[in-house]
C-alpha positions as CSV (number, residue, x, y, z in Angstrom):
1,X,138.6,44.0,-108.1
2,X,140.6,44.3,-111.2
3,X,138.8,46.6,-114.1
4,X,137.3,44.9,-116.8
5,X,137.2,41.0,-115.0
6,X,135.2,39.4,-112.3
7,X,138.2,38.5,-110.8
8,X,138.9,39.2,-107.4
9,X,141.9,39.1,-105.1
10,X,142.2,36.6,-102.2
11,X,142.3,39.3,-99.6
12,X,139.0,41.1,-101.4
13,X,137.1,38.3,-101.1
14,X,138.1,37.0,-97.6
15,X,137.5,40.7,-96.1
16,X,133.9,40.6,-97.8
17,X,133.7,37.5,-96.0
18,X,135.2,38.5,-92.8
19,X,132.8,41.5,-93.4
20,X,129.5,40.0,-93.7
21,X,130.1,37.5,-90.9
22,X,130.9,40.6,-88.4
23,X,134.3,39.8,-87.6
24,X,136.6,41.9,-89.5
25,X,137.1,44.0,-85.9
26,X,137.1,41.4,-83.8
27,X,140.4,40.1,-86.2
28,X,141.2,44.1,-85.4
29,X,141.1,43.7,-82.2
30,X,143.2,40.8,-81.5
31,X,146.0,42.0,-83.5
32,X,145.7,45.6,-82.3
33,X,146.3,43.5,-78.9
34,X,148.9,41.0,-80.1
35,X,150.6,44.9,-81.1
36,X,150.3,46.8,-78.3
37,X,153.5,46.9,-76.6
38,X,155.4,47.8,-80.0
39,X,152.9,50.0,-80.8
40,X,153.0,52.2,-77.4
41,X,156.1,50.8,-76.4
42,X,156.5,48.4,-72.8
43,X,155.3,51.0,-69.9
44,X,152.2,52.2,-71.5
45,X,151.5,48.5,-72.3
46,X,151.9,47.6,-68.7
47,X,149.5,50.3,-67.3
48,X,146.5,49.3,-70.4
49,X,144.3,47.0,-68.2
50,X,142.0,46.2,-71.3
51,X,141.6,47.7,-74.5
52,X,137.8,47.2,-77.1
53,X,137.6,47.7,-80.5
54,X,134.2,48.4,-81.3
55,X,133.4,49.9,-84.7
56,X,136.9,51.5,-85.4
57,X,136.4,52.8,-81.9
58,X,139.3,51.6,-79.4
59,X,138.4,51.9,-75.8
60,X,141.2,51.9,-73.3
61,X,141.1,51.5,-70.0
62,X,144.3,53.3,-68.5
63,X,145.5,52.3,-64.8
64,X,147.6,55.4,-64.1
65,X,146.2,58.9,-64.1
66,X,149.3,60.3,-65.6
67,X,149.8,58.1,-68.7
68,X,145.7,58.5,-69.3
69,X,147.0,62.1,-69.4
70,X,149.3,62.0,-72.0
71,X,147.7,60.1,-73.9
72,X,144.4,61.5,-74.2
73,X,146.8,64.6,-75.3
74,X,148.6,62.6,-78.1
75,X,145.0,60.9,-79.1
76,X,145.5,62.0,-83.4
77,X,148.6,60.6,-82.6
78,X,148.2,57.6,-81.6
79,X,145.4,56.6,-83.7
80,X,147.9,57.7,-86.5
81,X,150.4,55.5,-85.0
82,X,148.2,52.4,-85.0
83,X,147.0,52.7,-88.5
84,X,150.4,53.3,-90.1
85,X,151.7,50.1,-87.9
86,X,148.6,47.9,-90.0
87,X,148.6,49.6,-93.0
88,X,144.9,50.7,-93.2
89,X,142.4,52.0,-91.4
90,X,141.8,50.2,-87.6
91,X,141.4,53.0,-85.4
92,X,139.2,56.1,-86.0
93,X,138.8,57.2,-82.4
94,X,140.1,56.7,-78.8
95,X,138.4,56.6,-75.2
96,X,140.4,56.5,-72.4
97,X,138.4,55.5,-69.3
């Protein structure tokens, strides 16, 4: 909100919105998926059989022992990763199962 109006930007209002209605991760979630292979890159894509975003949570279900490896080693990373590729906040923690 801008100081000193009651104005509010587009995007402020339509993330309250978004907000109150419960979908603001579920918006998350579809773009974190729309993202994923430019995100990891094309063979950890491959090998991510199905990925939740539950309360800045992601939850990643990994289909090769190896990659879950390295990636549950690179964890700060990757969350770092997929909140500079949005722009804010998505992803506060990672579960690889």
């Amino acid at each position: 909100m801008k100081k000193g109006s009651n104005q509010e930007s587009l995007k402020e209002v339509i993330d309250r919105y978004l907000e109150s209605l419960k979908m603001k991760d579920k918006l998350s979630a579809m773009d974190l998926k729309k993202e994923w292979s430019n995100i990891v890159g094309p063979s950890i894509a491959k090998h991510t059989t199905s990925m939740f975003l539950q309360k800045q949570v992601l939850i990643l279900r990994i289909d090769s022992s190896i990659i879950k490896n390295e990636l549950s080693m690179a964890k700060s990373k990757l969350v770092e990763s997929i909140n500079n590729h949005f722009s804010k906040e998505v992803v506060k923690e990672i579960v690889l199962k």
